[in-house]
Structure formats: structure tokens, C-alpha cells
C-alpha positions in Angstrom: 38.9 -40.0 -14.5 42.5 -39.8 -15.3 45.2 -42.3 -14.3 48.2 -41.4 -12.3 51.1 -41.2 -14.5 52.6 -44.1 -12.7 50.1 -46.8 -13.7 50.5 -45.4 -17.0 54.3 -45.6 -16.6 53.6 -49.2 -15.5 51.2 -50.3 -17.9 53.5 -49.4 -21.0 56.2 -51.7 -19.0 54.0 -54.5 -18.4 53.2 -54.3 -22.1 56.5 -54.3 -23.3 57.4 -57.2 -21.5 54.8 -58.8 -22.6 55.4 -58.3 -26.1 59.1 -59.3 -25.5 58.0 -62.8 -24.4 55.5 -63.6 -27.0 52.4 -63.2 -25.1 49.2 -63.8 -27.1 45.9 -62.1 -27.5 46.8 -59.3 -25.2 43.7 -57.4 -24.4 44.4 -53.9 -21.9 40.7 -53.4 -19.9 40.8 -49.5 -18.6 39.2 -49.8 -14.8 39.3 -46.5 -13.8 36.4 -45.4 -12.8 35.2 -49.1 -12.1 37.1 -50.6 -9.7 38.8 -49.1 -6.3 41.6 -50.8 -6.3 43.3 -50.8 -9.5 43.6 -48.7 -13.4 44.1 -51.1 -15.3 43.7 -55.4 -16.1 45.4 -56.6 -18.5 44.7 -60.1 -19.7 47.2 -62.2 -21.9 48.0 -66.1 -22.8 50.9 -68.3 -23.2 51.1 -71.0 -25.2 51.5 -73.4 -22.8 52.3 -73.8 -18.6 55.7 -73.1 -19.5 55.3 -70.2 -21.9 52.7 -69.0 -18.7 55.2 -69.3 -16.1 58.2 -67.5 -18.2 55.9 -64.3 -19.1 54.8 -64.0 -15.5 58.5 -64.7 -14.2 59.8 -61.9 -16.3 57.4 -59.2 -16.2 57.2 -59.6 -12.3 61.4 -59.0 -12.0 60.7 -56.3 -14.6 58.4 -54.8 -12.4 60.7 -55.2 -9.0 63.4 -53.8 -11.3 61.6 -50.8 -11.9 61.3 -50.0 -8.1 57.8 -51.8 -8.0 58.5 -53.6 -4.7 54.8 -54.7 -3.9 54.5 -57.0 -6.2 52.0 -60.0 -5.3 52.1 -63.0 -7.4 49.5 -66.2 -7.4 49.8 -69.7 -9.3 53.1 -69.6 -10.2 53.0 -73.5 -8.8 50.6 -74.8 -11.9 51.0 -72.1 -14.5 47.3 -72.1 -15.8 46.5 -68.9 -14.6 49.1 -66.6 -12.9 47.5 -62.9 -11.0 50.4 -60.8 -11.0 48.9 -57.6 -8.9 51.2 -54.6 -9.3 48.8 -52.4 -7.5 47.8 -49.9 -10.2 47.7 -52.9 -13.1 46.7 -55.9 -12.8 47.5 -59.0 -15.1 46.0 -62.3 -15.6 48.4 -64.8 -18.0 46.2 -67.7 -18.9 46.8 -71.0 -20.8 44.5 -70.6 -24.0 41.6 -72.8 -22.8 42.0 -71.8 -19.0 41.2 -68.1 -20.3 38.2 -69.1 -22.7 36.7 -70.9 -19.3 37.0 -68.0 -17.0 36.1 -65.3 -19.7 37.6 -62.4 -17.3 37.5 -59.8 -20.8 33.5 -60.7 -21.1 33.0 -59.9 -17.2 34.8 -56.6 -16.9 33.5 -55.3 -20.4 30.0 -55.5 -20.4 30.5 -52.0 -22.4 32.9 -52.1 -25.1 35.5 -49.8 -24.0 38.3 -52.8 -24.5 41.6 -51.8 -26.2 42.7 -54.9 -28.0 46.7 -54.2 -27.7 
């Protein structure tokens, strides 16, 4: 199953931001084929809530820059784990021990197709 060029489009954005702001341990999970509603999780950490809430601030007014209007964003308010749902790609920004407790990478790759990024 191929993804639209879009959600590629958007995925290389989302990825670039993310490497502008320092994200850590960025880990790209393909879901096409797997999931309905989206092509692609990405799953990333900050150093700390600060460091979450900057990352998800900037690649979320990347996004609306880049005409992606629909943008829904969650836990912005505590900056453990901010869900910023783009529609094709979805990413998860954790605080380091927030993301070893929810283990999102282990759930949605119980086969090892996970391109470490």
C-alpha cells in the first residue's frame, strides 16, 4: 500500500522540525496498511516539559504554515505527552520516562518494520 504523496510531503516536514528542535530518539512507525485513519506515527522525546512543549509548539505552526489547517493538538497543558494529529501523521512527544511507561513503539511494532530516523 502506497502513501499519498501528501503524508509523505508531511512526514519529511514533521521530521525536519523535529530535528531543528533537538528531539530525541525519533522513531517513524509506517501504518499503512494497519490503521484507517492515519500513514504514519511518529514517536519522539524532549528532554524535559519544556523541551516537550517547544517541539510540539513548533512543528504544529509548521504544520498550519504549510496549509495543514486541521491540526488537533492534546496535552499541551502538562507537557508529558503531547498527540499532535495532522491527519495523515501522527506524533506523540514524550518526556523520556513518560514514553518508556506507555511503550507506544512496542505496541504498534509487534513486527519489526520500525525505521529508527
Amino acid at each position: 500500500m502506497k502513501a499519498q504523496p501528501d503524508a509523505d510531503k508531511t512526514l519529511n516536514l514533521i521530521l525536519s522540525r523535529l530535528d531543528d528542535m533537538k528531539a530525541e530518539e525519533t522513531v517513524t512507525i509506517d501504518l499503512r496498511g494497519k490503521s484507517a485513519y492515519s500513514d504514519y506515527m511518529i514517536v519522539t522525546s524532549g528532554r524535559a516539559n519544556r523541551h516537550v512543549g517547544a517541539i510540539a509548539e513548533n512543528v504544529t505552526k509548521s504544520l498550519k504554515e504549510n496549509g495543514i489547517k486541521s491540526v488537533h493538538v492534546e496535552g499541551l497543558s502538562n507537557c508529558d505527552w503531547v498527540l499532535i494529529d495532522s491527519g495523515d501523521v501522527i506524533v506523540h512527544v514524550f518526556r523520556p520516562e513518560v514514553r518508556e511507561f506507555y511503550n507506544l513503539e512496542r505496541l504498534w511494532t509487534q513486527n519489526p518494520a520500525v525505521a529508527a530516523v
